[in-house]
N, C-alpha and C positions, 0 to 999 in steps of 0.2 A: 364473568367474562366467558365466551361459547369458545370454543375450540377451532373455530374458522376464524374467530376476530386474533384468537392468540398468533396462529397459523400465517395468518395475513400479517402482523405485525414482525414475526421473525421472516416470511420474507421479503418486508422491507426494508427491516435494518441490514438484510445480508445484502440485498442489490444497493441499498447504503452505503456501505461498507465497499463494496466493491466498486462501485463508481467511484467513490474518494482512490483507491486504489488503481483504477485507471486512469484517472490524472497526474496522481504520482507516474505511473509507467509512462506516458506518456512525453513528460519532461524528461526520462532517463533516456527514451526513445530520438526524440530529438538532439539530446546530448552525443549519443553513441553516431546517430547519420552523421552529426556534423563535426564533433570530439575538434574544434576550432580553440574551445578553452579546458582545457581535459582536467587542469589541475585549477581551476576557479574556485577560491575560497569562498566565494560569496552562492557561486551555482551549488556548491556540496554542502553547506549551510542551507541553502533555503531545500533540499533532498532531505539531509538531518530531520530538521526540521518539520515538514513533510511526513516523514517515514515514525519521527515520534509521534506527532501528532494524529494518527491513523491506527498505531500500536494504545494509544489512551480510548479512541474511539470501541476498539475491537474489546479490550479487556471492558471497557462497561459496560459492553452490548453483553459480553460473556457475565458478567456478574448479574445483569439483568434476567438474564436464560433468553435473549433472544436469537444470540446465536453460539453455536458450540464450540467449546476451544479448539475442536481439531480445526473446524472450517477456518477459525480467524489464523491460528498458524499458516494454516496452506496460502490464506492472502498475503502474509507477510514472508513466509517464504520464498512465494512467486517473485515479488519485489525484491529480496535479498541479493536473487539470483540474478536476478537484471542489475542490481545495483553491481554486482561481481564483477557480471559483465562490460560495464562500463569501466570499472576500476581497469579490469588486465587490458582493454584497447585504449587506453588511456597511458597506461606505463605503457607498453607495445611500441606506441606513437613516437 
């Protein structure tokens, strides 16, 4: 395998990775504009959800070596932080 095809392949599992991760933000995003059901068990379920199933993607891209554990931290971080921010405008509310 050449060094451009490996190259190529981690950066597609990163803009991977990170496009799932924009969807996630995405919902969080529209959650915080409109925070109409702040405490929806079924909206923070399907986030759960979401957020595990993106932390599964990230650890097999990292077991694979397509992409580095710092980078997949900082995606779930980034989302952590949003998800936070939803939480405190939601009690807030």
């Amino acid at each position: 395998m050449s060094a451009e095809m490996v190259t190529g392949d981690k950066e597609k599992a990163y803009a991977l990775l990170k496009s799932d991760a924009d969807k996630i933000r995405q919902l969080i995003e529209v959650q915080l504009e409109n925070l109409t059901m702040p405490q929806c068990p079924l909206y923070e379920e399907v986030l759960d959800t979401q957020m595990f199933g993106l932390s599964r993607e990230i650890d097999f891209a990292v077991r694979l070596g397509l992409v580095n554990e710092e980078n997949g931290k900082q995606i779930l971080g980034e989302l952590q932080r949003k998800l936070d921010d939803l939480h405190e405008a939601s009690v807030g509310k």
